[in-house]
N, C-alpha and C positions, 0 to 999 in steps of 0.2 A: 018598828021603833023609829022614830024621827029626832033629831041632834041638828041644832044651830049654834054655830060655833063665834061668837065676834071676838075681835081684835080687843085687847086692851092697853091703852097707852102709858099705863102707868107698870106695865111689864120691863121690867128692866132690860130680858132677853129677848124681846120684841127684836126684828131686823129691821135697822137703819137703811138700810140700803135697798130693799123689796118685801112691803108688806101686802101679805095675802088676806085677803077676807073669806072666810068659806060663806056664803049662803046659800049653799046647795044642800038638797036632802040628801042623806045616807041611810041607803035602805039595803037590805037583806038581799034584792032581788038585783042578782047581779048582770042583766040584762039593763039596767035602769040607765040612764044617760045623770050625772051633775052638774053644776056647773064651779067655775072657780077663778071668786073675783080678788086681783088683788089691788093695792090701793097703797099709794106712797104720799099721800096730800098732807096728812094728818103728823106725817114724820120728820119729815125734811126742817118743819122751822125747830122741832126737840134736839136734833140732834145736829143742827146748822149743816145739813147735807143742805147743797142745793143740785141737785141734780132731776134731770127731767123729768115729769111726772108720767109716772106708768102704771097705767091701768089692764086688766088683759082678763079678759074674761074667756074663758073653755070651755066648752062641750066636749065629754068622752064618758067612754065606758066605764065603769067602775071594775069591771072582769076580766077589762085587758090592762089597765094602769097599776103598774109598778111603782113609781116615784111619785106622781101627783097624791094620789091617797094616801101617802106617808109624809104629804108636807105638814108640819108646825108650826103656825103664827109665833111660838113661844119659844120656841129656839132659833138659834142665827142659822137664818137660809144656805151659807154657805157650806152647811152641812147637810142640804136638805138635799136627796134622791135627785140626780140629774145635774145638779149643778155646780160652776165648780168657781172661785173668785183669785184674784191675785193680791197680792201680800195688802194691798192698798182698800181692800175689798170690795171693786171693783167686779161686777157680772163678766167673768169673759168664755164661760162656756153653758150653753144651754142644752144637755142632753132629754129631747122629749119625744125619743125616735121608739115605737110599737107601745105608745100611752093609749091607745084606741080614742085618741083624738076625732073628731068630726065637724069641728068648727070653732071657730074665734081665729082663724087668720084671714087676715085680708089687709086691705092695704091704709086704714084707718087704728089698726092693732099699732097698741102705745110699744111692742114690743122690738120696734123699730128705728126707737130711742135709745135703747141701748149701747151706746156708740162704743165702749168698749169690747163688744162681744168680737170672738177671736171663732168661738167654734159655736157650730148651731146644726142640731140636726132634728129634724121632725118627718122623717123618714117611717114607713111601716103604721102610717096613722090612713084615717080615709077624710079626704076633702071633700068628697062628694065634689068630684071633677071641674072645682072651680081653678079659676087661674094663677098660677105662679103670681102671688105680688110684688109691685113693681118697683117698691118700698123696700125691697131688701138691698136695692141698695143703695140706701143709704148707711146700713154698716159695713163701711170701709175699712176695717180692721179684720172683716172677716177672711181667716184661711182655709175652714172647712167648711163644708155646706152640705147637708145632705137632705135631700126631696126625695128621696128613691121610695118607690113603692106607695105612696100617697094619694093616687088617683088625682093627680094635676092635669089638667087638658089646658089644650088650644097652642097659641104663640109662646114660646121662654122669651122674656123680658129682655129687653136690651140691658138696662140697669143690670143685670149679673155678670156682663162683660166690665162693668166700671169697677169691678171685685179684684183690685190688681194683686190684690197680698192675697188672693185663693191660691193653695196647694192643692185642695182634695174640691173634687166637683162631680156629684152623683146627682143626677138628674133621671136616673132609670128607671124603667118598670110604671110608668107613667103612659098619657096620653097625648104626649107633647110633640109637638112638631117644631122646627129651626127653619123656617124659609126666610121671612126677614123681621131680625138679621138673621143671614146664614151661619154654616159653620167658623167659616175666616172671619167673620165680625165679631162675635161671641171669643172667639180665642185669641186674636190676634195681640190684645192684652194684655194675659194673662198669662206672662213670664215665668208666673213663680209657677206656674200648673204644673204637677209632680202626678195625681191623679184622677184620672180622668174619666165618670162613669155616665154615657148617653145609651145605652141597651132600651131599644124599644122604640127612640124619639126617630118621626119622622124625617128625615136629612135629606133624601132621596138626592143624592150625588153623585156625578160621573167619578171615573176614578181619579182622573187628574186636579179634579175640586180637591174632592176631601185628601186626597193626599198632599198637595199641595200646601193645605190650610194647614195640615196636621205639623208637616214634618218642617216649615219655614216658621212658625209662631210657640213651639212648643218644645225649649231647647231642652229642660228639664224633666220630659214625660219618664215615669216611673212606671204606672199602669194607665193602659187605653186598653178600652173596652166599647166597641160600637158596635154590637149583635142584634141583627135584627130591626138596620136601621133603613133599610132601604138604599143601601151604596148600591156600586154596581162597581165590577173591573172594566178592562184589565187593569192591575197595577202600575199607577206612575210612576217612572223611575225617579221619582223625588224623594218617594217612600223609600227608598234607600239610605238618606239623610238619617232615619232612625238606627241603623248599623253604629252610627258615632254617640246615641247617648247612651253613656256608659254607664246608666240606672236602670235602664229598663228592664223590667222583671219578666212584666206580666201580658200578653196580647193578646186579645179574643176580636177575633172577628167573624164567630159562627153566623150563618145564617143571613150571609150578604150581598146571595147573587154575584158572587165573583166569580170570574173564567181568568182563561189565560196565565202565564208563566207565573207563579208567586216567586220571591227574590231570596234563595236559599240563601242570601250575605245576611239575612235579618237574623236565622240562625246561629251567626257564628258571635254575635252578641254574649262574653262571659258572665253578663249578670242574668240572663234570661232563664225564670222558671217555671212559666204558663205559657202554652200555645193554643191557642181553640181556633182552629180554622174548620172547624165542621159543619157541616150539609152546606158547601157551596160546590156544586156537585162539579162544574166545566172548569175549576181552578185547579189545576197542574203544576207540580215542583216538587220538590225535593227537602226533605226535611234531615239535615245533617247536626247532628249536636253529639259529637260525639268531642272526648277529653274534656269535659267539663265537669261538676262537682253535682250534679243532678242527684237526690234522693226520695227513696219511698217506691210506690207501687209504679206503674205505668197505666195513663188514665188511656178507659177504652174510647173514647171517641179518636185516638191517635189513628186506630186500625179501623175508621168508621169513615174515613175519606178514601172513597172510590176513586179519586183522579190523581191521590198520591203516589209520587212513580219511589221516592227513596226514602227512607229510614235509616238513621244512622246515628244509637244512643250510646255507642262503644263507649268502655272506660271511663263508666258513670260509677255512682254509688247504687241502682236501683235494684231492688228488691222485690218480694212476692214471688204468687205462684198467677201466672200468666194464665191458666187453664180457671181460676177463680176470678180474676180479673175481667174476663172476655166474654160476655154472657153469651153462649153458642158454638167456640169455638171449638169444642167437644167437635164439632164437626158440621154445625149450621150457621156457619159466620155470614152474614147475611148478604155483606160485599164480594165475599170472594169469587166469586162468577166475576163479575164487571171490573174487579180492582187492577186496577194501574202497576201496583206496585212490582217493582222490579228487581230493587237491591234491598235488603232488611238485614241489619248489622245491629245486635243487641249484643256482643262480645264484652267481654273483661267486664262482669257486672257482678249481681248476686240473686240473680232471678232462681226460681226452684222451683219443682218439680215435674210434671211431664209437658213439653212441648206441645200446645195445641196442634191438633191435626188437619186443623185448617193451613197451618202455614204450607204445606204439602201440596194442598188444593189451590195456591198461587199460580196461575198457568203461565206467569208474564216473567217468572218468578229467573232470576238472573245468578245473582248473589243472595244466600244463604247462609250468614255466619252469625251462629250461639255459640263459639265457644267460650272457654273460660268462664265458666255459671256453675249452678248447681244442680241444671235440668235431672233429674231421670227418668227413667221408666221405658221401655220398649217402645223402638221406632220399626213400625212394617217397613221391609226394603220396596218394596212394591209402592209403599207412597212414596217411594225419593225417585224411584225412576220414573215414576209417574210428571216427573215434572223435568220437560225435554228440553225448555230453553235454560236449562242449568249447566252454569259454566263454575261456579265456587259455592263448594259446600264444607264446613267448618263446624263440627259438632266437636271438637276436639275438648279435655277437660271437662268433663263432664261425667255423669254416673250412670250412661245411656247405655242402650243394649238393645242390639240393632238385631230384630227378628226375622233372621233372612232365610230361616229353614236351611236349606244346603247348599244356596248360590244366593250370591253376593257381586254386583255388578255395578262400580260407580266408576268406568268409565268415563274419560271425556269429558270430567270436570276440572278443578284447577286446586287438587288438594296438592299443599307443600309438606316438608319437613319430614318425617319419617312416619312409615304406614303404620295409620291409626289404631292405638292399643284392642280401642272397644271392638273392632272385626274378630278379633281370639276371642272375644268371650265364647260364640258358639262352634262347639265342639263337634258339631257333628256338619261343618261346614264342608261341602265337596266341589262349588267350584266360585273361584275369586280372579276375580277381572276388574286390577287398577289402573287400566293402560291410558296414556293419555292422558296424564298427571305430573305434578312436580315432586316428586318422592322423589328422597336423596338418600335416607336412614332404610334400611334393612335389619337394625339389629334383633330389634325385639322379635321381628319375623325367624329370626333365623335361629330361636331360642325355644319359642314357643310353637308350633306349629299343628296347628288341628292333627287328629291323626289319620283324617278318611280324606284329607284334600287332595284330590287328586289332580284340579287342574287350575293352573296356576298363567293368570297371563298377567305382567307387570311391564310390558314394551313401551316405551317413546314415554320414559320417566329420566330421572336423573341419577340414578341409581349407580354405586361405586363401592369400592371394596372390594372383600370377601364374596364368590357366587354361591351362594345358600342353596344347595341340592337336596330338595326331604326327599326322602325313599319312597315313599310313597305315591310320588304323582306319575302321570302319564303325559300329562299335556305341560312344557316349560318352556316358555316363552320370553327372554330378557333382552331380548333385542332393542337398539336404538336406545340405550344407557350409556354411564360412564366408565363400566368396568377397563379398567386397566391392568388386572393383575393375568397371571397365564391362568388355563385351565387347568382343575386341580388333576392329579398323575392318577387319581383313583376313582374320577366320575364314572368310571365305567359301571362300578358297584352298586353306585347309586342311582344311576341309571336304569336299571335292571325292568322297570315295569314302564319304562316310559317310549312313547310311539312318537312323540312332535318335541326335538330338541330346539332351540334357536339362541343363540348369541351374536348374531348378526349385529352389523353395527354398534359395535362397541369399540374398544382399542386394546384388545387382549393381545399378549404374547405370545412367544414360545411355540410350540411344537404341538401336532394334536396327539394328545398321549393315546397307547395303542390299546389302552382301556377302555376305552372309547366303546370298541368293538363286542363288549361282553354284554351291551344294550342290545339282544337280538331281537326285539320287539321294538328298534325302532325303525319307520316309516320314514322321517324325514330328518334329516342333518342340516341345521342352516348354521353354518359357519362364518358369512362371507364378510366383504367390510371391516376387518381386525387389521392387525398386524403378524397373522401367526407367519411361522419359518418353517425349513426344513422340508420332506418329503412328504408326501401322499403314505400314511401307512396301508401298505399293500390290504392288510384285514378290512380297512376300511373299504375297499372294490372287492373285495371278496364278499361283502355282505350287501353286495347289488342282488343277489336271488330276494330278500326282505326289503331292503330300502325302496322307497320310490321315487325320494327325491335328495340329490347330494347337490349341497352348492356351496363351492371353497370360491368364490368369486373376489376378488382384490384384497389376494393376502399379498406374501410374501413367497410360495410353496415354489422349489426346485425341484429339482431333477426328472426323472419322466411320470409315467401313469401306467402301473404297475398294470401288466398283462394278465388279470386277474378274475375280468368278470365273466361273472358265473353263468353254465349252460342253462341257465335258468332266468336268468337277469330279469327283473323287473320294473328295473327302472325308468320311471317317464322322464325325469328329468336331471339332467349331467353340466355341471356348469362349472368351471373352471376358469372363465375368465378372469383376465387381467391378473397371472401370478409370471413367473419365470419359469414354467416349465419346458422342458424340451424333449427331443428324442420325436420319437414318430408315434402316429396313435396307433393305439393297441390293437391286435386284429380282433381281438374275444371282442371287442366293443360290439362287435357284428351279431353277436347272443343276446342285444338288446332290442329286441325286435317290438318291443310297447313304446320304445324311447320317443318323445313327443319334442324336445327341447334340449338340443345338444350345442353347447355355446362353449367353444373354443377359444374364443378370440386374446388381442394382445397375449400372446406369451412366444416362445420362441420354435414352435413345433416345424418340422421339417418334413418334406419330402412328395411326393406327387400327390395329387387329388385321388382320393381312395372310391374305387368305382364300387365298393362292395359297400358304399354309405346307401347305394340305391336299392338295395333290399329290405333300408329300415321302409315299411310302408306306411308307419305310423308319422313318421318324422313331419312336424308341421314347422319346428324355427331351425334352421341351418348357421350355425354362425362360425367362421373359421378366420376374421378379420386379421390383419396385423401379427403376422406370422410371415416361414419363410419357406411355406411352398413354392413347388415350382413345377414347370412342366404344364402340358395342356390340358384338357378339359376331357379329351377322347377317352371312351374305354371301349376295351373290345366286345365287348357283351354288353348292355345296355339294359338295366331292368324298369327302369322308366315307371319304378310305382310307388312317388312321391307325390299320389295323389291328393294330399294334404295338405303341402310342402304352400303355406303363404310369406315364410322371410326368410332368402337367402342371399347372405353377407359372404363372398370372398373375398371382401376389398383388402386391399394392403397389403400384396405379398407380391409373389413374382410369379404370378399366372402369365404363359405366354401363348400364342395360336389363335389359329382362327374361332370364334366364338363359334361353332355349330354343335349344342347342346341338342341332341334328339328329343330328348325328352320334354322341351318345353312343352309343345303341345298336349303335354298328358299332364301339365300342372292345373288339375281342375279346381281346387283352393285358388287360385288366382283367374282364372278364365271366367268363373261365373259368378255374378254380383249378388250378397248376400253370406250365405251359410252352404256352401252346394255340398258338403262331408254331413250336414244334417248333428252336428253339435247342438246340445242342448242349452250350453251355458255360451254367453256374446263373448267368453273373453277364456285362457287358459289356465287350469287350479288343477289341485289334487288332493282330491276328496280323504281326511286324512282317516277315517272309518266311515265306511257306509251306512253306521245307525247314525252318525253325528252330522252338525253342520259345520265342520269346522275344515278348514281352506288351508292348501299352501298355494301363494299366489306367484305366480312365474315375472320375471321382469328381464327385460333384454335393452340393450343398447342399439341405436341406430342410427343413421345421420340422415336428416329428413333436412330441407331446403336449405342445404350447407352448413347447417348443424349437428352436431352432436348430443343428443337425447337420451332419456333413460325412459322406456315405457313402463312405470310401474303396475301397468294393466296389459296384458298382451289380448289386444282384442284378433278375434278369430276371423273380422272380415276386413283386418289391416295385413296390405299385402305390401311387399317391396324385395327389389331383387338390387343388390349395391356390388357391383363387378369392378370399383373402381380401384384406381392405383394399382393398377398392376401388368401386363404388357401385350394387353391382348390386339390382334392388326384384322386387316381385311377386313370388310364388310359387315356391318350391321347386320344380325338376321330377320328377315321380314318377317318372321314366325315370332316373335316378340308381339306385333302386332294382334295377335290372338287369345294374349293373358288381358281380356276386355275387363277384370277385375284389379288391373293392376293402379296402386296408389304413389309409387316410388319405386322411380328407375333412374339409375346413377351409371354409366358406363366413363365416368371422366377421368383424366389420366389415363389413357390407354394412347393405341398405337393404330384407332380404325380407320378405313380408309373409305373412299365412296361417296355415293351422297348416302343422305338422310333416308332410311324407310318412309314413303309416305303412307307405308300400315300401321305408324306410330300416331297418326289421325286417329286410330277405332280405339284409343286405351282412355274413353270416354270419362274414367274414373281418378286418371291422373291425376295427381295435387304435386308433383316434385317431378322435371326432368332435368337431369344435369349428362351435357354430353361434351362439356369443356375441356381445352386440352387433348384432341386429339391432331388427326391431318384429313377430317371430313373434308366435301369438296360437294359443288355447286350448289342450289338452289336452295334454303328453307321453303319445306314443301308447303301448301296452300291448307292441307289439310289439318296441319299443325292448329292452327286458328279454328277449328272442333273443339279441342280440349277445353271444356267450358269452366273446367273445377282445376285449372291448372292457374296453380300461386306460386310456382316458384319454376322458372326456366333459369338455363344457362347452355348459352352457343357458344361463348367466348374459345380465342383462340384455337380454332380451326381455318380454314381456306375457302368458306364458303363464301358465293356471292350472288351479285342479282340486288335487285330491291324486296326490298322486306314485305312480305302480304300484308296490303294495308285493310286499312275498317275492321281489325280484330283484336283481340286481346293482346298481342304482344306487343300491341303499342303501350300497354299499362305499363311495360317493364322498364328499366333502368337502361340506360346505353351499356350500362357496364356489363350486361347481360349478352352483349352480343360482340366485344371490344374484341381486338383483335385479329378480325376478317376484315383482308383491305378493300375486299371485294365487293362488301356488303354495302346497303345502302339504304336510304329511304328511313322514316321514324319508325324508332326515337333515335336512330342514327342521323347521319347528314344527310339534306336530301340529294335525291339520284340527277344524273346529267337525263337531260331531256330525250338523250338517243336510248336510255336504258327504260325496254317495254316493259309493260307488269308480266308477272308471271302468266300461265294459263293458270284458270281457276275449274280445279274439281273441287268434289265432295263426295264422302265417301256413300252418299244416299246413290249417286247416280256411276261411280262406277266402283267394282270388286275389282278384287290384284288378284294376277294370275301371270299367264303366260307375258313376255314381254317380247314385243314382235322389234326385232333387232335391222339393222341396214340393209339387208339383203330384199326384204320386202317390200320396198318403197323403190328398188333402183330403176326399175320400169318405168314407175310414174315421175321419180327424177325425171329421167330424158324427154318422158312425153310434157313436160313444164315448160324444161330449155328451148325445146323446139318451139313454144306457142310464142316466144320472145312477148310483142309487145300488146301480145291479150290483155285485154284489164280484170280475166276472173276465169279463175279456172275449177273443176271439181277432180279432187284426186280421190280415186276410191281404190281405198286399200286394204285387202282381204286375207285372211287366215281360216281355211277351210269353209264352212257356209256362212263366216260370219263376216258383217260387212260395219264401217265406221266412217261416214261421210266426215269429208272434212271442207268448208268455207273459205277458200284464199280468196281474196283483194288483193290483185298487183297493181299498180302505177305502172311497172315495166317487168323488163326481166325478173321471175319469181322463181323462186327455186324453194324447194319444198327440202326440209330439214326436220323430221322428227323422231323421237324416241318416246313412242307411246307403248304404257302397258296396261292391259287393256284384259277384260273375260267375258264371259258371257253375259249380254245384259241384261 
């Protein structure tokens, strides 16, 4: 069927302002092309318009036109599809965007006459890739403009820059390119620009271009959008200038070759509610928008940038289910291998149902907080500990239900506030380890309690109040909290199945109740680090046949140490440092014959050095410091079998005598370098059941290079012997010399006389000698300057003198190291007068100590010297049975031979 439509002038409702002529066919077959002419020549003198003549001919589909095929010559245009007039009726908007247009624009189109037109969009049509015309502008009234999707190619007109009253400018999805003019010439303008769409146009700009142009000429941007345009980073810091428009919504910059830092301050923008930064794969930052009014789903390209290191949507309005959202995240999230992300903060929200299990599979993964959502559904414990650089994990509020089977291990991360309700959902939980946490609340634990948990570790938390004892565990660990209340008078009841107690560091009171004692299955007692008072209850040393390790270490505890332990003792380790106890030690102690760790020190114990300590053979730590012994070191019997024995502290009492301990030489833990007792483990524990891996770890105090230390690891190949402060005289024993394993040796403040051993050369392993404060006398020996691993010396105030062995190591040390010898000399001291020779120099390669050949051996060759008077070189040869030792003199004159060699076989 064929229809020709003409104009009639005599139509009263004819449009004054734009008449259309149809003489296009209309046919059935909706693939056809029309066309559609209109014509205002015939009108203007009827209706005394004079306004511009417009003529506009179109080609378009008849199958994609909406509005054109519903125009009416016979009705006023200003209700016809697309178009819209102002009160004056005046054209000022032209809607002719997805009409399947194909032709009738170009730059002779009368439609360019329209000088009132305010909005114009011919957007989703095809031009069959002719040019942008250059005729648009001349409607300078225009504020919207839409070309997008049109198949425009080549150069964008300059003429659209002269568009100052443009708000909206979509030029996307095109084949267009901006090189000249560029981006700054096209915008620089264009003031009122609120929207701004180039996606697709070729721009290819560095980043300090297009940011630049962007962020100096465009006070007003609402939405920018350039994806896909050819930028490049790194981001300008000018691009920051957009943080201050306080419109901006919308920002996509997918797919633009950017690297480098992006500027999380663009984030903190409260109008912003589009981000697209995706696939620009080298670009890194951090994406923080959290406390802002954000609604709806979470769009998945957010988790589709591998170089995003943070996320931070807290305290939004967002909603959905995360697991529908994320196509893969079931468990084949495509980035998570390579992704960056570090921190992910989706809290205080309305997200729901089950957590994707990708977030799990985050390896880089830092921070971890959903709470406050609606998440549920079962989280494997096995995927949280799967993820090792986790320091905050926050599932709190929530309807989750953590599938941990019967252990439960979220150590070492940084949960607060009180332990998390969802851990009680499973009931058949038997062992929970939150240590190394911010937990402060206990309540709900101490209410609801699985009933098969038996092992419970909650240490170096913050934990206070009431101590929650369930009857049930074996293993309880609250060490390094804030308890402050005393321990309750009836733990002993509830104790009853437990093997590993601990309260350690805490600030507990009071007295250790003697309930205590009804826990016959316990192993280990760690009490130390409190405040507790009163006495040792004697049940508690009676129960050394079980126990294997007591340690009331810096309480407050008086009086003595009940003479109690059992003919059976078991104890490895006894520690009572730093309390106020006095009296003498117990002789039963001696029935602890596994005793590995017996530390005394600071308290007020009395009386001579107990020679029956040398039968423990086990004993490897001696500590007896800061006490008020006294008397010598001697004992009449000597059992010399602290073969073990690598640290022993008498210091700080009132040790007096000559130092000749027999026994040194049989200290083989200290003589030979390594493990020579053949220990398995480098450091000392006790294994608290042999099906388990679970440790009590020993710690002792020491003074290492004038310090006061606490070794919270006692390693098995640290040796040290500390005899200091206390009143020991005479002579150094050279047999020191022979603990070649030795790392720390402390003889200062004492009372020794002599010179220096120069067998104190062979303790190759030295790190610490302190021999300060005694009345030592002559030479610092040569061989001293051996000790290659020695960092800390001290000679001071002794009587020794000479010049100092130079070209060695103890010229590193400080003058103050050696202050107090008036006699000394040479750096890092003052230097020596010219009369004072250098030492002789050995080394301990070329001779052994042994016999020392004294005055009487030389008085022969004395005489035969004085007699040579004014020879200039004499050889004295001076002999002890077949062994002979040439010695070299040069005299000028009279030479007299003076020495005191000691000397072995060589």
């Amino acid at each position: 069927m064929k229809a020709t439509v003409k104009y009639s002038d005599t139509n009263p409702r004819v449009c004054p302002r734009l008449t259309f002529q149809l003489l296009g066919i209309l046919q059935n077959d909706s693939d056809e092309t029309s066309t559609l002419a209109m014509d205002l020549h015939q009108l203007t003198a009827k209706y005394q318009f004079s306004p511009q003549p417009v003529s506009l001919c179109l080609k378009f589909k008849l199958s994609s036109s909406t509005n054109l095929v519903s125009w009416n010559q016979s009705t006023d245009c200003c209700s016809w599809g697309g178009i819209t007039c102002d009160s004056l009726g005046h054209v000022i908007g032209l809607d002719l965007g997805n009409e399947g247009i194909t032709d009738g624009i170009n730059n002779s189109a009368s439609l360019f006459n329209l000088k009132y037109l305010e909005r114009l969009n011919l957007g989703g049509n095809n031009f069959n890739f002719i040019k942008i015309p250059s005729e648009l502008g001349k409607l300078s009234n225009l504020t919207y403009l839409d070309l997008s999707f049109s198949d425009f190619s080549g150069q964008i007109p300059i003429e659209i820059s002269h568009l100052k009253r443009l708000a909206t400018l979509d030029l996307s999805l095109n084949f267009l390119q901006l090189q000249n003019p560029n981006l700054l010439t096209l915008v620089k303008d264009l003031k009122e620009l609120t929207d701004l769409y180039l996606d697709g146009v070729n721009i290819t700009a560095q980043g300090h271009e297009w940011c630049r142009s962007l962020s100096n000429s465009l006070p007003n941007l609402r939405v920018l959008s350039l994806c896909n345009c050819g930028l490049s980073g790194p981001i300008d810091p000018s691009f920051m200038k957009l943080r201050k428009f306080s419109n901006l919504t919308e920002l996509s910059l997918h797919s633009c070759e950017l690297f480098g830092i992006f500027p999380d301050d663009i984030f903190s923008i409260p109008t912003l509610q589009v981000i697209d930064l995706s696939d620009n794969s080298l670009l890194q930052g951090y994406l923080h928008l959290r406390n802002n009014s954000f609604k709806g789903s979470i769009p998945s390209w957010l988790f589709e940038i591998p170089s995003l290191q943070y996320i931070g949507l807290s305290d939004n309005q967002l909603y959905g289910f995360l697991i529908h959202q994320f196509t893969g995240f079931s468990g084949d999230f495509s980035h998570v291998s390579s992704s960056q992300l570090n921190r992910l903060d989706l809290s205080s929200n309305r997200l729901a149902g089950p957590i994707p299990t990708s977030f799990f599979s985050l390896k880089r993964i830092i921070v971890l907080s959903l709470s406050s959502n609606n998440f549920s559904g079962n989280i494997k414990l096995n995927a949280i500990q799967n993820l090792r650089n986790l320091s905050l994990l926050d599932l709190s509020y929530n309807n989750l239900v953590i599938d941990a089977n019967t252990n439960l291990d979220l150590s070492d991360n940084e949960i607060y506030g009180e332990v998390p309700n969802w851990i009680w959902g499973n009931k058949n939980l038997y062992y929970l380890n939150l240590s190394h946490n911010y937990l402060r609340n206990i309540e709900a634990f101490r209410h609801d309690i699985p009933p098969q948990l038996s092992v419970i570790d909650l240490h170096s938390n913050r934990l206070q109040g009431e101590i929650p004892i369930p009857q049930s565990a074996t293993y309880l660990d609250y060490s390094s909290n804030s308890f402050t209340s005393s321990i309750p008078g009836d733990i002993g009841k509830k104790l009853y199945f437990a093997i590993f107690f601990s309260l350690s560091n805490n600030s507990l009171e009071g007295s250790i109740p003697q309930s205590i004692c009804n826990a016959t299955y316990l192993k280990v007692l760690y009490l130390s680090n409190n405040y507790l008072s009163d006495i040792i209850p004697s049940c508690i040393i009676e129960m050394s046949e079980t126990l294997g390790v007591l340690n009331l270490r810096n309480n407050n505890l008086i009086g003595i140490i009940p003479n109690k332990f059992s003919k059976n003792c078991g104890l490895k380790t006894f520690d009572v440092n730093g309390n106020q106890i006095d009296g003498q030690m117990p002789k039963s102690m001696q029935n602890c014959r596994v005793l590995e760790v017996l530390d005394m020190g600071n308290n007020m114990i009395r009386g001579h050095f107990l020679c029956w300590l040398e039968i423990l053979s086990s004993l490897r730590v001696l500590v007896l410091r800061s006490n008020r012994f006294t008397g010598s070191l001697e004992c009449r019997r000597s059992y010399c079998t602290w073969h073990k024995l690598h640290i022993f502290d008498i210091s700080r009492n009132n040790f007096s005598g000559n130092l000749s301990l027999k026994c040194f030489f049989r200290w083989e833990a200290m003589m030979l370098e390594g493990d020579p007792i053949g220990t398995k483990t480098n450091h000392l524990r006790f294994k608290i059941l042999q099906i388990s891996e679970m440790y009590y770890q020993d710690i002792v105090a020491v003074t290492i290079k004038g310090q006061e230390m606490e070794l919270v690891k006692i390693l098995t190949t640290f040796t040290s012997i500390d005899l200091s402060q206390n009143n020991f005289e005479g002579e150094i024993p050279k047999e020191l010399g022979d603990l070649k394993a030795l790392h720390v040796l402390n003889l200062s403040f004492n009372a020794f006389t002599g010179q220096i051993p120069s067998s104190l050369g062979y303790l190759s392993q030295l790190e610490s000698l302190d021999l300060s404060l005694n009345k030592l006398s002559g030479r610092i020996p040569p061989e001293i300057a051996n000790l290659n691993f020695l960092s800390y010396c001290n000679f001071s105030f002794n009587q020794l003198v000479g010049k100092m062995p130079s070209r060695t190591q103890l010229q590193t040390f400080s003058a103050s190291s050696f202050m107090g010898n008036k006699g000394l000399c040479g750096p890092p001291l003052a230097s020596c007068p010219n009369s004072d020779s250098d030492p002789p120099s050995f080394s301990p390669q070329s001779l052994n100590f042994g016999t020392e050949i004294d005055w009487k051996y030389v008085s022969s060759s004395l005489g035969f010297v004085v007699g040579l008077g004014f020879v200039t070189s004499a050889v004295c040869l001076v002999g002890l049975g077949n062994q002979l030792m040439k010695i070299n003199l040069m005299l000028p004159s009279l030479c007299v031979c003076v020495y005191r060699i000691r000397w072995q076989e060589l």
